[in-house]
N, C-alpha and C positions, 0 to 999 in steps of 0.2 A: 604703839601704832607707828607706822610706816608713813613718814609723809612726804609728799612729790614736791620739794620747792620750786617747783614751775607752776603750781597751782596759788593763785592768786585767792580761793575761799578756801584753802585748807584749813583746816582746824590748828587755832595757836599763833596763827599768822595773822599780820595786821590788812586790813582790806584798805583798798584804795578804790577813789571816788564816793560816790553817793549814793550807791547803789543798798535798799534798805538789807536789812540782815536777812528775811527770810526769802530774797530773791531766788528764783531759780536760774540756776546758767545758763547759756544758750547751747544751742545743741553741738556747736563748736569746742566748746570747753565743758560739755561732762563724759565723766569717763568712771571705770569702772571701779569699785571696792576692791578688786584683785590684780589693782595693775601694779608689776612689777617695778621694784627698789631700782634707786637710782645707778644704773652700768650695766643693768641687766635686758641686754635687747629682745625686741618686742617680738614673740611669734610673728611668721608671716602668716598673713590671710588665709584662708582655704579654698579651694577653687571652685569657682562659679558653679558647677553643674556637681558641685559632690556636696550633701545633704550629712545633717548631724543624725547619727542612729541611735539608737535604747539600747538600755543595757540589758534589755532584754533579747537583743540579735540573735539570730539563730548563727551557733558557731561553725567558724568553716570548716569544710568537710561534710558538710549535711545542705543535700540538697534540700531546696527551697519548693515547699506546697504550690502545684501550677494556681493558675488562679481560675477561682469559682463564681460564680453567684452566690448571692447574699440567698442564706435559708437557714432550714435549719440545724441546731448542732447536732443532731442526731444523724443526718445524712452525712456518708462522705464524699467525696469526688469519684467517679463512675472511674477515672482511673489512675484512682490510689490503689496501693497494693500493702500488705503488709511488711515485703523487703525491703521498700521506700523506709519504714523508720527509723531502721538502725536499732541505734541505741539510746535515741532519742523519744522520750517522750512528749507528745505535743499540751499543750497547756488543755485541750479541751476533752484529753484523754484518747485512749485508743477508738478509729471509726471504726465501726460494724461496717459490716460487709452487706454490702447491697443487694437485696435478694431479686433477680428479675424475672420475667414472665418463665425461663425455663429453668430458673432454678428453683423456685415454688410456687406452689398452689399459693392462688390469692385467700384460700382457707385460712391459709396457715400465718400469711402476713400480716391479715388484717384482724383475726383472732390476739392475736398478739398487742395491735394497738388500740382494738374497740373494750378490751379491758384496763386501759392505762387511764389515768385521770386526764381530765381535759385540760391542763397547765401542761403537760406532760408529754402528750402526744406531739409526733413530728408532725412540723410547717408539710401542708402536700406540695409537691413538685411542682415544678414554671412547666407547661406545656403547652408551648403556642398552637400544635396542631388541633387542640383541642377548642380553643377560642371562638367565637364565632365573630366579635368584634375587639377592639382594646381593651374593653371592661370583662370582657370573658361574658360567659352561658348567664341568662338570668336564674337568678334563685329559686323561686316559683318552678319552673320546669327541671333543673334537677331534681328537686324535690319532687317535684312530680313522677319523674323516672324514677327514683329510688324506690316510690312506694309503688307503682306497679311492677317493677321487677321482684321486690318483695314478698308479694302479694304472690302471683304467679308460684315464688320457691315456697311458700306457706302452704297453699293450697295446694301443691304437689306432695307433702306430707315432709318437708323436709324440719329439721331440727330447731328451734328458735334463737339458735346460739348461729349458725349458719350463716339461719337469715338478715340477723343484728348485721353479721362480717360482711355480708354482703351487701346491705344498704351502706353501712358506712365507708365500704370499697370503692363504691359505686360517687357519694358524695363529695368522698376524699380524692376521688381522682379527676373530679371537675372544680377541683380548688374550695371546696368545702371544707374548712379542717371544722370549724366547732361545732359537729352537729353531734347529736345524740337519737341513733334510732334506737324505738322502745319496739317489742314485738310482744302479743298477748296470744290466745288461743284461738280469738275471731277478729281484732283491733291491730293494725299496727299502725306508728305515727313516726314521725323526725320533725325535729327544734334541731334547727340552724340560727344561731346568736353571733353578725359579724365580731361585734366586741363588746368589750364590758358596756359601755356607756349606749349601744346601740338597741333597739326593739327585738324580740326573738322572733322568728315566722314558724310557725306549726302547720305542718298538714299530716293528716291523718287519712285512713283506706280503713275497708269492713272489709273481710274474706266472708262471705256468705255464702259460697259455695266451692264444696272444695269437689277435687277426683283423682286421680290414681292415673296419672300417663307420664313414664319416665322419661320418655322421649321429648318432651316437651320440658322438661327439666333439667335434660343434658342439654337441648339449648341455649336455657338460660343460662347456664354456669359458663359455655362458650362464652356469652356477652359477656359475661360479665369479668370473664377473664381476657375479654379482648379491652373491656374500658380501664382496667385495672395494670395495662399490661405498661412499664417501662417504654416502649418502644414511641420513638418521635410518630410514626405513621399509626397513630392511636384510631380511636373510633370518638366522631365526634356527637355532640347530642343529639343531634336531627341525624346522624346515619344510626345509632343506639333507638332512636323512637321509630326509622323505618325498620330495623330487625325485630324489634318488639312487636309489633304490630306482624310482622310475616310468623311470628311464632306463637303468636293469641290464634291466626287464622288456621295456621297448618292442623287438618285432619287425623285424628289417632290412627294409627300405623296397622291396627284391626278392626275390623269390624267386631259387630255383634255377636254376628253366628261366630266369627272364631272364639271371643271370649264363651259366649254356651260351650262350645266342642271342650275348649281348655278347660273349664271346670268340670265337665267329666273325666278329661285327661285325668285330672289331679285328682281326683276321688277315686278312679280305679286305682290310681298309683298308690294312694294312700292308704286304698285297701289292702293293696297286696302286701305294704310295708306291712299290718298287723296279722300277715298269715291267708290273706286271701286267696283264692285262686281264681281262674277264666271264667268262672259264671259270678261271681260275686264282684270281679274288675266291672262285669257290664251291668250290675246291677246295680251298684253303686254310680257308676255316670248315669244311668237314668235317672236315679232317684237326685244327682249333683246338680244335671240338665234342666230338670222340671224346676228345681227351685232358683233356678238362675232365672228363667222364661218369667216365673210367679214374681220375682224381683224386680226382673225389669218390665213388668206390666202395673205393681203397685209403684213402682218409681215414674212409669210416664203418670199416672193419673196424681202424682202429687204426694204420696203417699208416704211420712216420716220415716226414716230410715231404721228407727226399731221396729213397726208393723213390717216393712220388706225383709228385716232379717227371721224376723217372727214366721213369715210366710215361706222365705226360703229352707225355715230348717224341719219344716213337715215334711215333704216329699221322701227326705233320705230314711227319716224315722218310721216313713209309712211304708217306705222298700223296706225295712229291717222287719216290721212287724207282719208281714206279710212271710218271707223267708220264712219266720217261724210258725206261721198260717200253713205254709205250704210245703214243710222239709220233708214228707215222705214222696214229694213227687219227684222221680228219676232227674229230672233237666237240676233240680235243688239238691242235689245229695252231696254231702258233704258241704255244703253251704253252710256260713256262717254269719247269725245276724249281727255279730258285734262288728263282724270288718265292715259289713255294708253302710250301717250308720256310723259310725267313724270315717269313712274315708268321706260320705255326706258331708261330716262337720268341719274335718280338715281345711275348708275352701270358705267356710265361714268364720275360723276363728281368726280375730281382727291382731294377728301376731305384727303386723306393720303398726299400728297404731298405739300398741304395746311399747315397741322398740321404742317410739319416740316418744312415747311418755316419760319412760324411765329415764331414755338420756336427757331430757330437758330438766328434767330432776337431780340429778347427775351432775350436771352442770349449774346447778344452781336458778334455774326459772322456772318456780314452784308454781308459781299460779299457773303456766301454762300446762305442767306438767299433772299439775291438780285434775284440771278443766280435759284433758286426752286420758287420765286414768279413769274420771268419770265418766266418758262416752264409751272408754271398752267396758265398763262396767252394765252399762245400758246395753250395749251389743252382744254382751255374751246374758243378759239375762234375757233378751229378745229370743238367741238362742234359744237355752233353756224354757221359755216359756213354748216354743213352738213343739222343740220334743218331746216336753213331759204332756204336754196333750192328744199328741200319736200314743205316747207309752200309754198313758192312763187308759185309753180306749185300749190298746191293744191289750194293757191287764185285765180289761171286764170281758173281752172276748174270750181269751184264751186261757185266762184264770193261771191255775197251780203249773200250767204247761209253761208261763211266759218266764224263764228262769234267765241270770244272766249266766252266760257263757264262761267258760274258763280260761285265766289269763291268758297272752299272748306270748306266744314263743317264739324265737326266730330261729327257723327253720334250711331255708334256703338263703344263705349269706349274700350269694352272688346275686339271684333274681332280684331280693330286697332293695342289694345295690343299684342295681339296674333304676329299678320304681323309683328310688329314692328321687334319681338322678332326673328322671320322666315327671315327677313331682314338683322338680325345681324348675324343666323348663316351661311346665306347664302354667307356671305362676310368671313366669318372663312375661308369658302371652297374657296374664290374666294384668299385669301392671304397666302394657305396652311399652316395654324396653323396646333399643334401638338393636337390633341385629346382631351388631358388634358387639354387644356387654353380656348374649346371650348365653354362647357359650362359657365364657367365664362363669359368669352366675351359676350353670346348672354342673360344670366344672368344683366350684366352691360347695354348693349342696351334695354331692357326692360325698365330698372329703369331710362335711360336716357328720356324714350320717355313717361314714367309716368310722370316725373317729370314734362315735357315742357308740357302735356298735361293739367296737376292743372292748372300749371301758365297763358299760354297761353288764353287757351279755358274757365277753371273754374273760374279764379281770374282776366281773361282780361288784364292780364300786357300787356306791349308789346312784341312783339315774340321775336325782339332782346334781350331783358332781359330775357326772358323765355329760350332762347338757352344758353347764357352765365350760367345762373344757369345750367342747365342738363350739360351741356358741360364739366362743373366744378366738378360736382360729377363723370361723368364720369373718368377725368381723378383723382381725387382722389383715386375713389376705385382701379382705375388702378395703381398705384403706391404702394397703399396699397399691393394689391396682388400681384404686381412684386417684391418690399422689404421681403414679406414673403417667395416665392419663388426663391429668387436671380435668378430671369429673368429677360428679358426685357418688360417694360409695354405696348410695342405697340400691342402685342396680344390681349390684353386687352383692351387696349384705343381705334385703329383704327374701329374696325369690332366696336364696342358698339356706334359710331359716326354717323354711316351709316343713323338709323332714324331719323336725324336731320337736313340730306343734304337737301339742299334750291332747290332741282327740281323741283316746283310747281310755285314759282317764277322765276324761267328761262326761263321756257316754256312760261309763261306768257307773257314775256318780249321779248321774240323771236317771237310770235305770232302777238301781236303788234306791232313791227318791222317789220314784210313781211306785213300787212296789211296800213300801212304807219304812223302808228300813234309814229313815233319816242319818242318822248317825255311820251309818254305811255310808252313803252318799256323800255327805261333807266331808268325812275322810276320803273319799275319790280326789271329791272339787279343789280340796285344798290341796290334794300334791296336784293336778292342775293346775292350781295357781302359782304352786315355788315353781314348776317348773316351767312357765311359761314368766317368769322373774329371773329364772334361774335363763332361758334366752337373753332376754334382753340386758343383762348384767353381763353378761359375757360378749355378749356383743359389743356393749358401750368400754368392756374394759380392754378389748383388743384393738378398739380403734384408740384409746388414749394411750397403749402399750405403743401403737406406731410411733403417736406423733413425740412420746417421752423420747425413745431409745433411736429414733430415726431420726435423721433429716435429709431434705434433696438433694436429689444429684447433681455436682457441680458445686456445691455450695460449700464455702471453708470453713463455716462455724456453723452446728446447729443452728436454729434457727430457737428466737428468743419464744420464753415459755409463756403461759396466761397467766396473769395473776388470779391465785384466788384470793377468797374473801379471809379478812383477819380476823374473824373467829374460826378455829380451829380445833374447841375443845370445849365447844355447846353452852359457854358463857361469853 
């Protein structure tokens, strides 16, 4: 060891004065373990205003990260770029690329983080425009908006996975990060838990009544794409609760008498798809008309929505039995009773309610998807209950005469096309889309009923294959144009689905069933049912085909994917 003999308690040296042994020095005489041997002068100082660094420095030649606010590691700097890193990686790894209002659907953003664990998910964003004081929006009233904006996309029939994205969108951009919205079939709630050690708050909403106006659906997803959106000039809570409230008020886009007209629209059409012609187009709206009027007379008096589908599906059955009452009369000739009640049913069966069963299923939210499989179940046996009581009367009248008709051939390619397309706008009208989604929608029904038409009829696949293909571009393009539009794809998807509903086969199979031939009949019902499965799987796999092999425009990385669930192999 190195000893300084200018140090008067060096070690080995003898001490002077009185000073006990375990004194400490004064701050004059201590000095360091590392001071240099005797000849060897002393570094100079280092200058006032220059600060000792880590050897963790970022070396030169690599610019230095501007400076952020404190959040989370998940976000990066709004303008980091990837050229910025060189060849340097940063300790907290490479940042994602910030997705903002016009480079994705809040869909797609918040699908993304409403399946990530709650340790997991990124801090929401500092938005002073959104505040209403220092402490920001109270708790209680976000929560409150979540569940009425919710509520509103539930009842419009939108998907339960959606709506989860969408409450916690909505949460998450009022600086809510811990919440968890649950979504059920008629129940939806959110738990917000500031922290561990804190009380959770729960509120919860009933959808009691739901209905069919897309226009009031595409406004929501506006809102909700304007509270979600990046932008400092955001929406704040009190302007989010006066647009909510202007769009609880605003009026469906149709009346009454137009939806009566559009379901006969759509019943002529759908008769013509199975071969109809100009007396059997206008027989079927009458018989489409009358059970709409029957519907919405048992719907004012209170009337459960199985007896209304019950009442609506006689009129078209009682046109059909009739036609065959009266096919030697001139105005009837060549009339045919299978198009007329077919294109009746075409407007009754609940192919929307279908579609989102399946996908909530699909996606993993069984109970809901349980709870919408059982009400089409109920609705198409409302159905069936109303026709086979027309049929049954019409087999004790007309006995050994009431035979069914012979399959359906397609005859006229282009006309068909045409109906198809008359089919799907007539269903725009019947789900009051917005103007602008109309033509699209009956644009994409077209292209679905081309499509099943090659397959089907030109190429002899089987139907069930031939629906899953159409069914699948449908809901592509419809994804496609709801991603470009930041809307929601069911304007698009539902009305475009309409030509492909299985009413030819139900009729069928209800025919043969009041005529007794049971076993006939369930072989109908049942390929009515693959292929109205055979819809909605095609549908649900064309919109998850977008979101895999696509992402927004504008955007440098795909966009991150859902987790699914870690079982994967039924244990």
């Amino acid at each position: 060891m190195v000893v300084d003999p200018r140090r008067k308690d060096a070690v080995g040296l003898p001490k002077e004065g009185t000073e006990p042994e375990d004194a400490t020095p004064h701050s004059d005489e201590a000095h360091s373990a590392f001071t240099p041997p005797t000849g060897v002068p002393m570094p100079p100082p280092p200058p006032e205003d220059e600060h000792p660094t880590s050897e963790f420095a970022l070396p030169e030649g690599f610019r230095p990260r501007p400076h952020e606010q404190q959040g989370s590691a998940f976000r990066s700097p709004a303008d980091q770029r990837a050229s910025d890193l060189g060849d340097f990686t940063p300790a907290t790894g490479i940042p994602l690329v910030q997705l903002g209002k016009r480079n994705a659907p809040w869909q797609d953003r918040m699908r993304s983080m409403v399946r990530l664990p709650l340790a997991e998910r990124p801090a929401p964003p500092e938005r002073p425009a959104r505040t209403e004081d220092e402490t920001g929006p109270p708790v209680p009233r976000v929560l409150d908006l979540t569940l009425r904006i919710g509520e509103l996309l539930l009842a419009g029939g939108e998907g339960a996975e959606d709506v989860e994205a969408a409450m916690f969108g909505v949460a998450h951009a009022y600086g809510l990060d811990r919440c968890e919205p649950t979504v059920t079939f008629t129940l939806i709630s959110v738990t917000h838990q500031p922290s561990l050690v804190d009380d959770p708050v729960t509120l919860s909403r009933t959808v009691r009544r739901r209905g069919t106006d897309y226009t009031r659906l595409a406004a929501v997803y506006r809102l909700v794409a304007d509270i979600t959106s990046e932008d400092e000039t955001a929406v704040t809570l009190e302007e989010a609760y006066r647009r909510l409230a202007g769009i609880r008020r605003n009026r469906h886009p149709y009346s009454k008498g137009a939806l009566t007209l559009a379901s006969g629209v759509l019943a002529g059409a759908a008769s013509t798809l199975v071969g109809g012609g100009p007396t059997v187009f206008v027989l079927a709206a009458l018989g489409a008309m009358l059970g709409d009027r029957l519907a919405w007379f048992g719907s004012s008096r209170g009337l459960p929505e199985f007896y209304q589908f019950v009442a609506a599906a006689m009129p078209p059955a009682a046109m059909g039995v009739a036609v065959h009452l009266f096919n030697h009369h001139p105005w009837l000739d060549g009339a045919r009773a299978s198009a007329v009640v077919t294109g009746g049913l075409f407007a009754l069966i609940p192919g929307r309610a279908l579609v989102a069963a399946v996908h909530d299923g699909l996606t993993g939210y069984y109970i809901t998807a349980s709870a919408r499989l059982l009400e089409v179940m109920y609705l198409i046996v409302g159905i069936v209950c109303g026709v086979l009581m027309i049929l049954y009367l019409g087999d004790l009248v007309l006995g050994d005469d009431f035979v069914p008709d012979e399959q359906i051939t397609v005859e006229e390619p282009g006309v068909q096309l045409m109906a198809a397309m008359l089919l799907a706008l007539a269903f725009c009208v019947l789900l009051q889309q917005e103007r602008s989604t109309v033509v699209w929608a009956t644009l994409n029904g077209g292209v679905a009923w081309l499509v099943f038409g090659v397959l089907a009829h030109s190429a002899d696949l089987d139907p069930v294959f031939a629906t899953v293909a159409a069914a699948g571009l449908v809901g592509l393009f419809g994804q496609l144009l709801s991603r470009y539009q930041f809307v929601s794809a069911l304007p698009y998807v539902t009305a475009a689905i309409g030509p492909l509903l299985p009413g030819s086969a139900t009729y069928y199979g209800l025919l043969n069933i009041a005529q007794g031939s049971v076993n006939g009949g369930f072989q109908f019902l049942s390929r009515a049912a693959a292929l109205a499965l055979a819809i909605a799987i095609g549908v649900n796999l064309g919109a998850e085909l977008a979101r895999l092999f696509l992402h927004a425009p504008g955007a440098e990385t795909p966009l991150p994917g859902r987790r699914a669930a870690k079982r994967t192999r039924g244990f």
